[in-house]
C-alpha positions as CSV (number, residue, x, y, z in Angstrom):
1,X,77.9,100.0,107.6
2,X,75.2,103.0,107.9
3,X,75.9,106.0,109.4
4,X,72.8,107.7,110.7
5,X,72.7,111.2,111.9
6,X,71.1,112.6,114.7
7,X,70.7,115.2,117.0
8,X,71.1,114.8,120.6
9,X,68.7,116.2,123.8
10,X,71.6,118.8,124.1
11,X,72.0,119.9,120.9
12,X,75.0,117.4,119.9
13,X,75.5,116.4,116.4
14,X,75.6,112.2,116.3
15,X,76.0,109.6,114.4
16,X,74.8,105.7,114.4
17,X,76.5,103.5,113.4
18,X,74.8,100.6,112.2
19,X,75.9,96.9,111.1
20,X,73.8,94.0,110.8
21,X,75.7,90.4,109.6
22,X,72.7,87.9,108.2
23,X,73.9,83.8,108.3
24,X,71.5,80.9,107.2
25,X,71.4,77.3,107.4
26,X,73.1,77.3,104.3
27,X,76.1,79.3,105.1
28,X,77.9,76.5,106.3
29,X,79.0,78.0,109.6
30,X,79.8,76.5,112.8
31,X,79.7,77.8,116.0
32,X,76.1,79.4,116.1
33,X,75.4,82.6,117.9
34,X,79.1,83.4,119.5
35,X,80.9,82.8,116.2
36,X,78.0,85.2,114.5
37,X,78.8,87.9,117.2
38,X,82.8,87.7,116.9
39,X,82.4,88.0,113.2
40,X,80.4,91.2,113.4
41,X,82.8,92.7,115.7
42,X,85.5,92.1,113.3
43,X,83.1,94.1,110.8
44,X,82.7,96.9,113.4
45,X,86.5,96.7,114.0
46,X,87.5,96.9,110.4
47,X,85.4,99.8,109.8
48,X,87.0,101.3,113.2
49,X,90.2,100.9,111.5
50,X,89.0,102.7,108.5
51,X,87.2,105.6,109.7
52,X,89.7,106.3,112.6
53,X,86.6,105.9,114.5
54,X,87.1,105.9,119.1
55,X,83.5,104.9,119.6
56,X,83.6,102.2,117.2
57,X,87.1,101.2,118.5
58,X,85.7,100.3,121.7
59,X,82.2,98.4,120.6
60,X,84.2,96.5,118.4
61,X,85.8,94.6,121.6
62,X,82.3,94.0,123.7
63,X,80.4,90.9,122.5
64,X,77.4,92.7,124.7
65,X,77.0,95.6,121.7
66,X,75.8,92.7,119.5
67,X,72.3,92.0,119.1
68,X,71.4,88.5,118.0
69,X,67.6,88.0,117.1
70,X,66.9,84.4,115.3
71,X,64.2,84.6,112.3
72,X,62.1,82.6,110.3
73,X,63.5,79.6,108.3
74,X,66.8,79.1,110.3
75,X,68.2,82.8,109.8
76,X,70.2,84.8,112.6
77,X,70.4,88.2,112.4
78,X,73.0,90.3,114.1
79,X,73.0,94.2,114.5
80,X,75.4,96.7,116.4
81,X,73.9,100.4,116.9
82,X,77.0,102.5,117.9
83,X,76.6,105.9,119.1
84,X,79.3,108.4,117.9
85,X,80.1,111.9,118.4
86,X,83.0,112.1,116.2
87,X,83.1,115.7,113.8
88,X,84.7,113.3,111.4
89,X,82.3,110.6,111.3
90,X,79.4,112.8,111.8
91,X,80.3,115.1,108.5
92,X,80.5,111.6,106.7
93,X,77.4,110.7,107.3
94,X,75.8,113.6,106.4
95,X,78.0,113.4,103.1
96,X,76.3,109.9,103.1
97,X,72.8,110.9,103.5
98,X,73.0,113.7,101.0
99,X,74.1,111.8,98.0
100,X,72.5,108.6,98.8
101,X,68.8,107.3,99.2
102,X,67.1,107.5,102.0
103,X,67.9,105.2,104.6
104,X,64.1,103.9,105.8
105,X,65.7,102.5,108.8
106,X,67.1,105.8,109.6
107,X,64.4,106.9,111.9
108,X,64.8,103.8,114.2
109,X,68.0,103.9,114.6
110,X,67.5,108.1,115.7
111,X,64.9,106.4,118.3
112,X,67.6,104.2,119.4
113,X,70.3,106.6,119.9
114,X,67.8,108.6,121.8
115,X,66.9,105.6,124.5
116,X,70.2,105.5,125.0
117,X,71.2,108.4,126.1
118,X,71.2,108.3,129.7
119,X,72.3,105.4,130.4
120,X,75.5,106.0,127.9
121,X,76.3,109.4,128.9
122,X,76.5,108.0,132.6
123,X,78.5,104.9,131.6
124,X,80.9,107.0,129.8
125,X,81.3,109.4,132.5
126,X,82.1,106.7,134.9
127,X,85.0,105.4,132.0
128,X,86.4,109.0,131.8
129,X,86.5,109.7,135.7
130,X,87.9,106.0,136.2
131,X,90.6,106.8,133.7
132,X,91.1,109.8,134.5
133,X,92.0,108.7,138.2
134,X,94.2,106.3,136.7
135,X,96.4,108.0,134.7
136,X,96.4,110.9,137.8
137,X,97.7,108.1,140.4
138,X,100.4,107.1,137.9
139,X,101.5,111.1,137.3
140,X,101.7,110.9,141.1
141,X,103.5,108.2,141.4
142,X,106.4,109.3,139.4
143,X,106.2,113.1,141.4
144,X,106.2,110.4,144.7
145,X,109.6,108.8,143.2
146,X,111.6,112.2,143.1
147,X,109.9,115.0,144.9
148,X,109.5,114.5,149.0
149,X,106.0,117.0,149.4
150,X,104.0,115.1,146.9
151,X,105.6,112.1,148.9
152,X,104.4,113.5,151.9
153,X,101.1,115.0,151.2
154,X,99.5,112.1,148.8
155,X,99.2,108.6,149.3
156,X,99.6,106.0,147.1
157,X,96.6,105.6,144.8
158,X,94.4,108.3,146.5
159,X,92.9,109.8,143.1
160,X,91.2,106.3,142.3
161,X,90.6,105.4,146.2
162,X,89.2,109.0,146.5
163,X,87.0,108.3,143.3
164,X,85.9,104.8,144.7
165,X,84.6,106.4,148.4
166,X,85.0,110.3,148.8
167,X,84.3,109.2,152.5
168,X,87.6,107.4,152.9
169,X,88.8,110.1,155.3
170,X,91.8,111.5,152.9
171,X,91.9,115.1,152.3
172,X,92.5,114.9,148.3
173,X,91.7,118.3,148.2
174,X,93.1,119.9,150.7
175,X,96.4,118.1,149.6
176,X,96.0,119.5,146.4
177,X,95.8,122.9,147.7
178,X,99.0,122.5,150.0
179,X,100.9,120.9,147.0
180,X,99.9,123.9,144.7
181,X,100.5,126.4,147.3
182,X,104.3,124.6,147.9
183,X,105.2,124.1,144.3
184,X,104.0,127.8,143.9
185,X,107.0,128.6,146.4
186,X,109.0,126.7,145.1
187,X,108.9,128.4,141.7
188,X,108.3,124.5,140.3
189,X,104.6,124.5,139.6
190,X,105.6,122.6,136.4
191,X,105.4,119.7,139.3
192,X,101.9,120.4,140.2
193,X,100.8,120.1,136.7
194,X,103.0,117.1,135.9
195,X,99.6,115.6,137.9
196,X,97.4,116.5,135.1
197,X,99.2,115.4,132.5
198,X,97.5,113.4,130.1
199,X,94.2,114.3,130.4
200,X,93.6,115.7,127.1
201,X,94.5,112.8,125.8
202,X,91.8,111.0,128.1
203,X,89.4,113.7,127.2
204,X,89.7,112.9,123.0
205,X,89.6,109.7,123.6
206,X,86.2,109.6,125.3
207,X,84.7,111.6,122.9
């Protein structure tokens, strides 16, 4: 796999990740383009598994982050681009690209990661709020199981339904505030945060 760095319209340090499998007529293989993309994702995924790699992780279980292009003479080629903003993977590859040759494919694979940009960083946000609601509707429905305000002032589900249509008509953050300003009285604000818990996990994760 190369690792290719690059620098982000933000200022981010990246990384690419690149893998390309080659098969022939002469291979012997069956199963044309699916079984070329499955064997390239267990590439990426082995490497995930080495480097420790989230982003990698993840491409390694989507068939759609394979690109298949068919060449001359009965050759397929298959290539994943993966965009990374690990620290760890990102000092790597600059280890990488200091002691080895240059990489002449580095520059496309820079233009890549570029074109990509808005369309990932919007995906990726849309993963991280999506998650995010999920793992808040499951904090709430523990607080729901033993503590009668959150019963009363959430309803079941509200941090994804809220996320799906802010329009749906339920306050979320008025009852929020009212749950803060209760648990605050209470002296049990511990319960208030017990709906955030787990989002720093979410948050590394998505990096």
């Amino acid at each position: 796999m190369q690792l290719t760095t690059v620098t982000l319209p933000d200022g981010t340090a990246a990384v690419v990740h690149t893998d390309s499998t080659l098969w022939s007529d002469g291979d012997g293989r069956r199963g044309g383009r699916a079984a070329l993309v499955q064997e390239t994702l267990g590439l990426v995924s082995t490497e995930a598994a080495a480097l420790g790699c989230a982003a990698l992780r993840r491409a390694g279980t989507e068939a759609g982050s394979v690109s298949v292009e068919t060449l001359d003479h009965g050759l397929l080629s298959a290539t994943v681009r993966v965009l990374c903003t690990s620290a760890e993977c990102r000092s790597l590859a600059e280890h990488c690209e200091r002691a080895g040759e240059p990489d002449p494919s580095a520059p496309a694979a820079r233009t890549w990661a570029l074109a990509q940009m808005p369309a990932d960083e919007e995906a990726m946000d849309m993963a991280w709020e999506r998650t995010t609601a999920a793992v808040q509707d499951a904090n709430l429905a523990r607080l729901r199981s033993t503590d009668p305000d959150a019963d009363l002032l959430f309803t079941e589900g509200c941090f994804t339904a809220y996320l799906a249509d802010p329009r749906s008509g339920f306050d979320l953050g008025g009852a929020l505030e009212n749950y803060g300003a209760a648990k605050h009285a209470e002296g049990r604000m511990d319960r208030f945060y017990a709906l955030f818990a787990g989002l720093d996990d979410v948050e590394e994760v998505s990096r």
